[in-house]
C-alpha positions in Angstrom: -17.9 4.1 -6.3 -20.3 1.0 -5.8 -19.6 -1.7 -3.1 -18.8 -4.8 -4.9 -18.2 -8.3 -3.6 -14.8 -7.9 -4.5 -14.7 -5.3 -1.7 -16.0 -7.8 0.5 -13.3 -10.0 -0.3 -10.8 -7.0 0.4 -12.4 -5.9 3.4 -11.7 -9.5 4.6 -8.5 -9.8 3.2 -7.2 -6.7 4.9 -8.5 -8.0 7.9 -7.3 -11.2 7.9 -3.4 -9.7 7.2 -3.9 -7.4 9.8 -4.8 -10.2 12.5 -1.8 -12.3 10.8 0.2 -9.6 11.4 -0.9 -9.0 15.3 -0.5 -12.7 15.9 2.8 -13.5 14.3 4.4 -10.8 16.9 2.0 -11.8 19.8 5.5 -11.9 21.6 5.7 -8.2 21.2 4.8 -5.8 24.0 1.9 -3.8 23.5 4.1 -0.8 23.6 6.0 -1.8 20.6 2.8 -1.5 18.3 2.7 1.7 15.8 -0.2 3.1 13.5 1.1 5.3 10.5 -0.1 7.2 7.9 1.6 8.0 4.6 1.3 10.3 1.7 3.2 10.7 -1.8 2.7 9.8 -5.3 3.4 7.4 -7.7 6.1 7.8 -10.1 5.6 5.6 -12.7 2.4 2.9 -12.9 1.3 1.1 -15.8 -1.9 -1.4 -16.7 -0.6 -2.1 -20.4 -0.1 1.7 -20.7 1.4 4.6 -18.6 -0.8 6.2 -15.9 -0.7 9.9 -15.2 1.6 10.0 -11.6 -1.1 10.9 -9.1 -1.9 11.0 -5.2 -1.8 8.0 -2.8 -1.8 7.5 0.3 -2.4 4.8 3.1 -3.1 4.0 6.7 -1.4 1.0 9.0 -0.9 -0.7 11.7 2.7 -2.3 12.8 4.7 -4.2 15.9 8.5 -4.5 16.0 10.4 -7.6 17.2 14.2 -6.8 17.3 15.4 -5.5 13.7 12.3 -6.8 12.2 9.2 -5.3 11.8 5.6 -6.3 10.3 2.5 -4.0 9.1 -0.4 -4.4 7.5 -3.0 -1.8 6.1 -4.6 -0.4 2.9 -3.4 2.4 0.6 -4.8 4.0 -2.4 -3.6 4.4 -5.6 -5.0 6.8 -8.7 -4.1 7.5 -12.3 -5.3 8.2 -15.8 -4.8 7.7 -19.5 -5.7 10.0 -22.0 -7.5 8.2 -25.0 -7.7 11.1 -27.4 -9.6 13.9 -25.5 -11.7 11.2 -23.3 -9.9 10.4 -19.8 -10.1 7.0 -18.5 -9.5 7.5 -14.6 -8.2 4.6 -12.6 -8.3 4.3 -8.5 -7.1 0.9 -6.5 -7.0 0.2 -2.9 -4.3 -1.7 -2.1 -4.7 -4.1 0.9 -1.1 -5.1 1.8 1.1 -6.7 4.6 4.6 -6.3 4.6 8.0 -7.4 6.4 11.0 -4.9 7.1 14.5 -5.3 8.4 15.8 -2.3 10.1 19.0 -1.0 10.5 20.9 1.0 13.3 21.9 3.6 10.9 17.8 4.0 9.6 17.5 2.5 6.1 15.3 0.2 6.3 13.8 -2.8 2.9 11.3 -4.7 3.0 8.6 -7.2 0.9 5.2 -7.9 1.3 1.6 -9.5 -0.3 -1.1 -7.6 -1.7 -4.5 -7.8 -3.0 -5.8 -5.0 -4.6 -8.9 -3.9 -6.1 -9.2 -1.5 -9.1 -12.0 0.2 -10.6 -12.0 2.2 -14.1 -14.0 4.7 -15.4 -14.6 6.3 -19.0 -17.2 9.1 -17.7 -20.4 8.0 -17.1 -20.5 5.1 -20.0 -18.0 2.7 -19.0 -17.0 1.1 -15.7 -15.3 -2.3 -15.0 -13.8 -3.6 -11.4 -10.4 -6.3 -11.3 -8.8 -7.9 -8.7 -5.9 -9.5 -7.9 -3.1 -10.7 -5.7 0.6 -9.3 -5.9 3.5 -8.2 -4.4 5.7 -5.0 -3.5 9.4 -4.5 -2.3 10.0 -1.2 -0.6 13.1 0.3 0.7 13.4 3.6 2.8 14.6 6.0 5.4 13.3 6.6 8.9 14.0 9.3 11.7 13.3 9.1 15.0 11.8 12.5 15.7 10.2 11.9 19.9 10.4 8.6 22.4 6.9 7.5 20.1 7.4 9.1 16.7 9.0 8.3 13.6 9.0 10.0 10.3 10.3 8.1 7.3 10.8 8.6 3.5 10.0 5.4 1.5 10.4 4.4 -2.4 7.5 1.3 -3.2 7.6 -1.1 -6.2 4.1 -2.6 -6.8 3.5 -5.4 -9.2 -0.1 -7.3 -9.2 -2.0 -9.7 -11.3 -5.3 -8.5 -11.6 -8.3 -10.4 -13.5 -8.1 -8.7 -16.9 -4.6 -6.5 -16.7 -1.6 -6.8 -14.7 -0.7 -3.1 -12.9 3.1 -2.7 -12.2 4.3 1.4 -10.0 6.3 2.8 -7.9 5.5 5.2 -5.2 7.4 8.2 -3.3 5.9 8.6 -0.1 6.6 10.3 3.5 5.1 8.5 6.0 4.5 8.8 10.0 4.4 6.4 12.5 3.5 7.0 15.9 3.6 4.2 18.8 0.7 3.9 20.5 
């Protein structure tokens, strides 16, 4: 994959909702902070015609402030199309912040930004980058397993406006978050 300015412009924005996300819950206590990693697949995504369900996973970082909670991080996202024999393979990384409320009982929803950055490829003769901002809902379960750890089951709908197609998923994933 070749470095584009539109990574540039991801690398920054990922930053930048990262910092948001630190300073919006500056009240926090440092022990409150989590990173987590996730893993699953998508379900269903589409760019004006069904993608093949593939891998995806992601990496954040996350404070709690009473029932709320706010993350931000990247996450990867694949599929492909079959054009008669010839596959046209698709990859995104998904630069995202999101909200959550929490409940006692551990369901949890939430709603967030993203920009994300897709490339596609038709073998070695074709490749074309897009970009875009959208948004996601997510809604999912979460078990306290230690003091620090957390394991959680989340469902993820993804819609985004990208410069030449608009990309729409959803996403199964288990995810773990550890305070740090």
């Amino acid at each position: 994959m070749r470095i584009t300015r539109n990574h540039y412009i991801g690398l920054a924005v990922g930053i930048a909702l990262i910092a948001v996300g630190v300073f919006a819950c500056s009240s926090a206590n440092a022990s409150e902070f989590y990173v987590k990693a996730e893993v699953g697949t998508t379900v269903s995504a589409d760019i004006g015609a069904e993608l093949s369900d593939e891998l995806t996973y992601g990496a954040y970082i996350g404070t709690s402030v009473g029932p709320f909670r706010v993350e931000a991080g990247a996450s990867h996202l694949a599929g492909d199309i079959d054009l008669g024999g010839i596959a046209l393979e698709t990859s995104a990384i998904d630069y995202n912040a999101t909200a959550y409320i929490d409940t006692q009982s551990g369901f949890y929803v939430g709603a967030g930004v993203d920009y994300i950055e897709a490339e596609a490829n038709i073998g070695p003769w074709f490749s074309a980058n897009d970009s875009g901002w959208g948004y996601h809902v997510s809604a999912g379960y979460a078990a306290r397993v230690s003091d620090r750890s957390v394991i959680e089951f989340q469902a993820r709908y993804l819609e985004a406006d990208l410069d030449n197609v608009d990309l729409s998923g959803t996403a199964l994933t288990v995810g773990y978050r550890h305070r740090i």
